[in-house]
C-alpha positions, -999 to +999 in steps of 0.1 A: -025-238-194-041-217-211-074-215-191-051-209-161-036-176-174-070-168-183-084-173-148-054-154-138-064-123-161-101-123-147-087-125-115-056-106-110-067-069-110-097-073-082-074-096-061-052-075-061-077-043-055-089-065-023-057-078-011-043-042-007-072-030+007-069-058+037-034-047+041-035-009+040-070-015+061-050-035+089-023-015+089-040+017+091-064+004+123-036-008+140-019+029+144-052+039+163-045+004+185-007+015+195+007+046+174+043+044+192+062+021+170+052+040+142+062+072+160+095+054+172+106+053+133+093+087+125+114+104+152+144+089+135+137+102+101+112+137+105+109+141+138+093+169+139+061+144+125+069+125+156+036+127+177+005+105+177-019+132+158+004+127+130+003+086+135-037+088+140-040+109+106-018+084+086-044+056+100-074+072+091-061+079+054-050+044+055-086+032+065-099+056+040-079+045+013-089+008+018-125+017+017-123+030-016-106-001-025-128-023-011-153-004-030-139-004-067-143+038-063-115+059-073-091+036-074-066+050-096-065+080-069-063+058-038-032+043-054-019+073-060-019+086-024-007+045-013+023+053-036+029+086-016+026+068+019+049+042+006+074+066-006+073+081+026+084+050+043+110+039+020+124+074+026+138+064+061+167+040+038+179+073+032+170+095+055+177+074+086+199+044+072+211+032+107+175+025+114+173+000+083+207-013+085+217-008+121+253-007+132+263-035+108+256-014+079+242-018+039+235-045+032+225-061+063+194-049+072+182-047+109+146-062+118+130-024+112+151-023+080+133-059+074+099-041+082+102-009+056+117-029+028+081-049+020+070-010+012+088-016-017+065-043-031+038-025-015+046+005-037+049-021-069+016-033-059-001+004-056+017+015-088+002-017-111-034-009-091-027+026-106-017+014-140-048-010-143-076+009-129-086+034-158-083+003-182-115-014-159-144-017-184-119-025-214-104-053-199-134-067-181-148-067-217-122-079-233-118-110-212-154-112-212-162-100-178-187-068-190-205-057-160-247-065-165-267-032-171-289-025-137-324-033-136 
């Protein structure tokens, strides 16, 4: 058991750097594919964000944002801003609760309501990337991961 929740140590912080990355990086490309869903559910909350500049900029910080991911750089930043657009998202439970919960009403969440709730996790996920990132080098070292000098 024990060399399992090692291997799950070693593993868990650059899995979990990548994973996001795939994510943000598919959801980002796919607002440059067909912005009006994602404009549908900002008219209901800002509208006045409601136009497909706006969509088109969220996807390219999106892409951006998995880039750096994808490429171990700045990665306590890039969380930071992930937690922002996350934020964003979950604002529309407040904002605009008849687009999460329909006419039924909290608790019962409609299938947009269904769609906006994983930001939740997502936000969990961006907030441990956060919370692990400056702490790199000492626990690569410490579970005996040290990066090699360059030759």
């Amino acid at each position: 058991m024990d060399r399992i929740f090692a291997l799950t140590e070693k593993i868990a912080y650059p899995f979990l750097r990548i994973a996001m990355g795939v994510v943000v990086f598919w959801i980002g490309a796919l607002k440059f594919i067909d912005p009006s869903p994602v404009v549908g559910l900002i008219k209901a909350s800002f509208p006045f964000l409601a136009f497909n500049g706006f969509v088109y900029v969220l996807g390219a910080i999106e892409v951006i944002v998995a880039l750096l991911l994808f490429a171990n750089f700045q990665v306590r930043y890039a969380g930071l801003v992930l937690m922002a657009l996350f934020l964003g998202t979950l604002t529309i439970f407040v904002i605009a609760p008849k687009v999460s919960y329909g006419a039924a009403g909290f608790p019962r969440l409609d299938l947009p309501g269904q769609f906006l709730l994983k930001d939740l996790v997502l936000f969990g996920a961006a907030l441990s990337l956060v919370a692990m990132a400056p702490a790199g080098e000492a626990v690569r070292e410490r579970l005996g991961m040290a990066r090699a000098p360059m030759a």
